[in-house]
N, C-alpha and C positions, 0 to 999 in steps of 0.2 A: 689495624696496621696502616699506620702511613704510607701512601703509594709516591707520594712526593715530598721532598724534603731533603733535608745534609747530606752532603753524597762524601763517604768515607773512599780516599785514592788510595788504591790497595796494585794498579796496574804496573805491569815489567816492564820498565823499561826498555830493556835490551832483545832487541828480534831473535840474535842469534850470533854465535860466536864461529868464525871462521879461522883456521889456523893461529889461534889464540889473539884474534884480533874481533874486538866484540861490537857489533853492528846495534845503532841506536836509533828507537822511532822518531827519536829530533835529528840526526844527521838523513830520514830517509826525506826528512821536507826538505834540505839543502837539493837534493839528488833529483829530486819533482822538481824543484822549482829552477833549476837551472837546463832540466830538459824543458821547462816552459820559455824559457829564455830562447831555448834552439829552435822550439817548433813557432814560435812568435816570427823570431828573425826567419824563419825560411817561406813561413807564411806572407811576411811582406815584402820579400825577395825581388822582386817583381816594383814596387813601389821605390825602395829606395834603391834602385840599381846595383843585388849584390849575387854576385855570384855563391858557389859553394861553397867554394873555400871559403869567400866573406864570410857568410855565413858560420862555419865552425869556427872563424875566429875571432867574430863577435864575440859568439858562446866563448870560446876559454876566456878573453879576456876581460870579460865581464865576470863571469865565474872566478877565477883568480883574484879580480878586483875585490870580490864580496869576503871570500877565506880571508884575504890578504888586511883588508880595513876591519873586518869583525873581531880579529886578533888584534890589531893596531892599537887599536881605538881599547880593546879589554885590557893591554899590557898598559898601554901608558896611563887612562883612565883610571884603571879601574883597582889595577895588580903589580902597581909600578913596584912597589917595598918589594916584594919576593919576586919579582923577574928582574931586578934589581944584583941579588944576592944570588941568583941562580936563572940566570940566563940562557941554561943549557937548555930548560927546559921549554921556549916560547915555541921551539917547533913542534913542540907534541902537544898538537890540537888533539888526539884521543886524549888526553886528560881532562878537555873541557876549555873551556875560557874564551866564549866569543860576545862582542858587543853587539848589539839592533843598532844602535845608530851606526856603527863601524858599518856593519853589511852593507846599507843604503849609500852610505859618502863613498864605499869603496867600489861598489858597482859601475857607480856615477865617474868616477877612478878611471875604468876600465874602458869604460864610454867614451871618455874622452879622449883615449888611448887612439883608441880604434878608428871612432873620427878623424884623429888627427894623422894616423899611417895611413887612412885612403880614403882624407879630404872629402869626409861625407855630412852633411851639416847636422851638426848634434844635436839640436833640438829637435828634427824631426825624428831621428833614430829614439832620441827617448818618448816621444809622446807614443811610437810602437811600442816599447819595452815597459813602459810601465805597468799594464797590467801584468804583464808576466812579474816584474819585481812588486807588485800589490800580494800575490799567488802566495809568494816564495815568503813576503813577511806573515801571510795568513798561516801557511802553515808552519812553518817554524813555528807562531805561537800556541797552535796544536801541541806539537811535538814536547815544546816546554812545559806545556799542561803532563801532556803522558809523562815525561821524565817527570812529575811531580814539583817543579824548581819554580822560583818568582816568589815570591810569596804576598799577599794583599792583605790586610789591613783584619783582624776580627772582627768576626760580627755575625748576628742570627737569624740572618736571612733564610729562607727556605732552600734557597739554593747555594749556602756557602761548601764550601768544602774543606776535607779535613785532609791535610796535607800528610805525609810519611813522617817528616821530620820537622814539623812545628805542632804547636798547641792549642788547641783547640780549633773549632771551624772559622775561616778564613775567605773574602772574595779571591773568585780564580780571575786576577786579575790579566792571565794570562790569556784568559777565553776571551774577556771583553774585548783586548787588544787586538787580537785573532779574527774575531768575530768582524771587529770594524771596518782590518784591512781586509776581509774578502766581501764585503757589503764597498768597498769604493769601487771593486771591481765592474760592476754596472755604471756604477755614477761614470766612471774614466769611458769608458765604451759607449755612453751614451751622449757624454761632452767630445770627443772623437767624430763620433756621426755630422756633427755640427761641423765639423771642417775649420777650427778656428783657429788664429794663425800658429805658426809654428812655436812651441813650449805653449801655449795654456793645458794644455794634456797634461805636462809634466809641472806645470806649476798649481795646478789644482791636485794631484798626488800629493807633493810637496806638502802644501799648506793643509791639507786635510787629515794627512796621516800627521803629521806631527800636531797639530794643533787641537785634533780630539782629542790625540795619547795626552795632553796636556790635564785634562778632565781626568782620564781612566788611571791615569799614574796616583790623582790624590789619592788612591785608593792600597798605591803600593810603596813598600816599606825598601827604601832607598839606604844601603851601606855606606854611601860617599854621599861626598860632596862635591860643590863645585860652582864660585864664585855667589857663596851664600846661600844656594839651593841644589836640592838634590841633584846627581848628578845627572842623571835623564831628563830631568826637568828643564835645566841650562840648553840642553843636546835640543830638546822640544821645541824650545822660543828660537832658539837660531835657526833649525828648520822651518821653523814658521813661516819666519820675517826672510828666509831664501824665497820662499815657495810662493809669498803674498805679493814680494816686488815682482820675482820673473813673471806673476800672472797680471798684474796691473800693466809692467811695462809692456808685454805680450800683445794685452786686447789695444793697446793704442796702437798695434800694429796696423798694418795691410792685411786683407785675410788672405790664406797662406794658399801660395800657387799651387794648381794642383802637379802632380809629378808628369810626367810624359811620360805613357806609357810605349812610346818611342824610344827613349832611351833607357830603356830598361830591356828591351828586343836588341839596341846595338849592342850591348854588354854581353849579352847572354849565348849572343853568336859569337862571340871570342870566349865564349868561358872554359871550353876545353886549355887554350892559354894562358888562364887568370889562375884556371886552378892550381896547376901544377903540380898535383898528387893531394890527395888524400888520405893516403893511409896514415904518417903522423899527426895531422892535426886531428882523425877520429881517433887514436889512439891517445894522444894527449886529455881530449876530453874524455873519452872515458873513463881513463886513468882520473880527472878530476871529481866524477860524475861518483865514480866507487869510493873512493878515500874520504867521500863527503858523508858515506855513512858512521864511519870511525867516530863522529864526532858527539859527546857528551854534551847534554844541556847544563848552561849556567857556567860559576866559574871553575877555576882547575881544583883538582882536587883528587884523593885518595879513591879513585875507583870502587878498590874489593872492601875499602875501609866505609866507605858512603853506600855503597848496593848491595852489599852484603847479605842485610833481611830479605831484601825484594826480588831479588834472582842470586839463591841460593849456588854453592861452588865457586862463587867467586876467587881468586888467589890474585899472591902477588908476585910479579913477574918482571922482564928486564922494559916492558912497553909499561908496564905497568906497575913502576915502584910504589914502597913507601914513603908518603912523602911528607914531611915534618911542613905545615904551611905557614907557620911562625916565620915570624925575621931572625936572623941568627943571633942579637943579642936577646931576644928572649929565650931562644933555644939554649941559651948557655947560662940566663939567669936563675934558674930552680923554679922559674914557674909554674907554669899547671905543663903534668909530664903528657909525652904525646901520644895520640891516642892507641890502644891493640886494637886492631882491624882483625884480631883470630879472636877477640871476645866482643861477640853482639853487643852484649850489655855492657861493654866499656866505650860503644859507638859515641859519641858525642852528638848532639844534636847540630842541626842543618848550621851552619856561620861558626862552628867550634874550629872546624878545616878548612873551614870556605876560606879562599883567600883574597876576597871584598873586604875580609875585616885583621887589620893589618895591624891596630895597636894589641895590647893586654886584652888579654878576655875581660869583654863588659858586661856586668850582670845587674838586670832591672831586680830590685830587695822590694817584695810586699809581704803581705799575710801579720798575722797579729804580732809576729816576733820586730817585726820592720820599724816600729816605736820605738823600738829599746835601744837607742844608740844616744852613745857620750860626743859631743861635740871635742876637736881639739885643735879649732881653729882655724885661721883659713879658710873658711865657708865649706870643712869637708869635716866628716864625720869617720866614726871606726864602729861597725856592729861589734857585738859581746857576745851576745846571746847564741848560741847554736840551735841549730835543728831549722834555720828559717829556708824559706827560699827564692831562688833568683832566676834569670834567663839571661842568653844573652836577646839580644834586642829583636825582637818579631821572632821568637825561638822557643821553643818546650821548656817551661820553667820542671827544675831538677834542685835536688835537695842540696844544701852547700854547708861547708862551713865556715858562718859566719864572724869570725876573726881573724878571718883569713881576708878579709876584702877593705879597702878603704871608699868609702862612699860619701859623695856631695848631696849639697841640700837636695835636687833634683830624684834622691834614689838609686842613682847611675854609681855601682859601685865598681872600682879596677882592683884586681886582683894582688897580693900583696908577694 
């Protein structure tokens, strides 16, 4: 018996369903990491002269930033075609659909917000906050491992894993990514300690996080595109080249004053005046701290049609329709019909729903049958033969019928 080796991902997603609203292990890393955000800012309370209130309105507005960019950045990105055609749906984050780069830019968003309502200098505020936002993208990528979603590249390595809804074993390319951002977590706190001027903290975040994922991404299988490379990949080199200038132009700095802890005493003795209640802005936050469990890893999608196997009872509901993830002229062309979410085995494999993939279902044609095809022109070909089979792209290949597909020299066949 192997004691080590392919680890089969068999885990439920979902913690627990409250009032028909279903709580997920990826929306509890949102929930963590933005009470990391609260307890950071109230730990250096004192350092950057903030009262309480500051304080919780750090937190929302940073919090709100990261919801607010992680959907941003997924709709336009990623899922433009169908929130396009149905725009009703971009506020129901319970269906899923948030970006990693969205979360970071939108934070930073928020940041500057808050800077800017009480004139606090934003470089220093981010060189605190960044490990709290290193926390927040470590676990998220936890969280997208548990929800099973991302999916990396095959291969048979001792440690691949075998996904729910793809084929074969697979790098979790979500761990390595996860893994990195909570390994910067030292590196930030120990370039911190150093005192160097204001933003090298946050320009060594910057340049670090994005520019390993640079590396760890070769490893994961990208739906889009964007300006001729994947689209995370584009998202990687421009966080790079942010993160690589603020930290060059940073160190030519002056090294950075230290704060008075004098004025951080004059503040603190008016803060019964600064604050001016509390109870809405804890309520606000909480309110965003909870709704953040609502939220599904990966993009939007058919809930009880996707989780079905994995946390049995699932239904479908007014939070939680059916929902057709095609564009509407395929929806009306007699394409492939859409999927029964009340028959298991009519589930469609991971990107059949996902709505990262916006054209005709594309399916990779191999096995012995994949030979047999008549040229007719055009550099595209038409299979004959039946009984072969296809996938769509980094997805469980399934039996097809092959005359039903029109395929290019490449293998890449669209569905007819």
């Amino acid at each position: 018996m192997n004691l080590v080796g392919p680890y089969v991902h068999k885990i439920d997603p979902i913690i627990s369903t409250v009032a028909g609203v279903h709580l997920w292990w990826y929306g509890l890393s949102y929930t963590l990491g933005f009470l990391e955000v609260f307890l950071f800012s109230r730990r250096a309370r004192d350092h950057l002269g903030l009262s309480t209130r500051m304080v919780y309105d750090l937190a929302i507005l940073v919090s709100a930033g990261v919801l607010v960019g992680g959907r941003f950045i997924e709709v336009v990105f990623y899922e433009w075609p169908f929130y396009r055609e149905q725009p009703h749906y971009i506020p129901a984050y319970w269906l899923g659909g948030m970006a990693t780069h969205g979360l970071l830019l939108g934070g930073i968003i928020g940041l500057l917000l808050f800077c800017r309502i009480y004139l606090k200098p934003f470089l220093s505020v981010t060189d605190t906050l960044v490990v709290a936002g290193a926390f927040t993208l470590g676990a998220g990528r936890i969280g997208n491992f548990v929800d099973g979603q991302i999916l990396g590249s095959a291969t048979d390595v001792w440690w691949a894993v075998k996904f729910p809804d793809a084929e074969g074993f697979r790098h979790p390319v979500v761990l390595y990514d996860g893994i990195k951002n909570l390994l910067l977590i030292p590196l930030l706190l120990w370039v911190g300690k150093k005192q160097p001027p204001a933003g090298v903290v946050t320009g060594v975040f910057l340049f670090c996080y994005a520019f390993l994922r640079i590396f760890i991404d070769v490893f994961r299988e990208y739906p889009t595109t964007l300006l001729g490379l994947a689209t995370g990949q584009s998202l990687n080199i421009f966080i790079s080249v942010v993160g690589l200038s603020l930290l060059i132009w940073r160190l030519r700095a002056s090294p950075r004053a230290v704060t008075s802890s004098h004025d951080g005493r004059v503040r603190f003795e008016n803060e019964p005046a600064c604050n001016g209640g509390l109870f809405w802005p804890r309520i606000l936050f909480a309110a965003i701290v909870l709704f953040s469990l609502a939220i599904p890893s990966d993009w939007t999608q058919d809930i009880p049609a996707r989780y079905g196997k994995r946390h049995p009872g699932l239904h479908h509901s007014s939070l939680y329709p059916r929902i057709d993830t095609r564009p509407e002229k395929e929806r009306g062309s007699g394409g492939v019909d859409a999927p029964n979410p009340d028959r298991p085995d009519a589930i469609p494999a991971q990107g059949s729903f996902g709505l990262r993939q916006r054209a005709a279902p594309v399916m990779r044609i191999g096995g012995a049958d994949a030979s047999r095809r008549d040229a007719i022109g055009g550099g595209r070909e038409i299979i004959q033969q039946e009984g072969c089979w296809g996938s769509s792209r980094g997805e469980p290949r399934r039996p097809i019928s092959c005359d039903r597909y029109k395929v290019n020299s490449q293998g890449t066949a669209r569905e007819l």
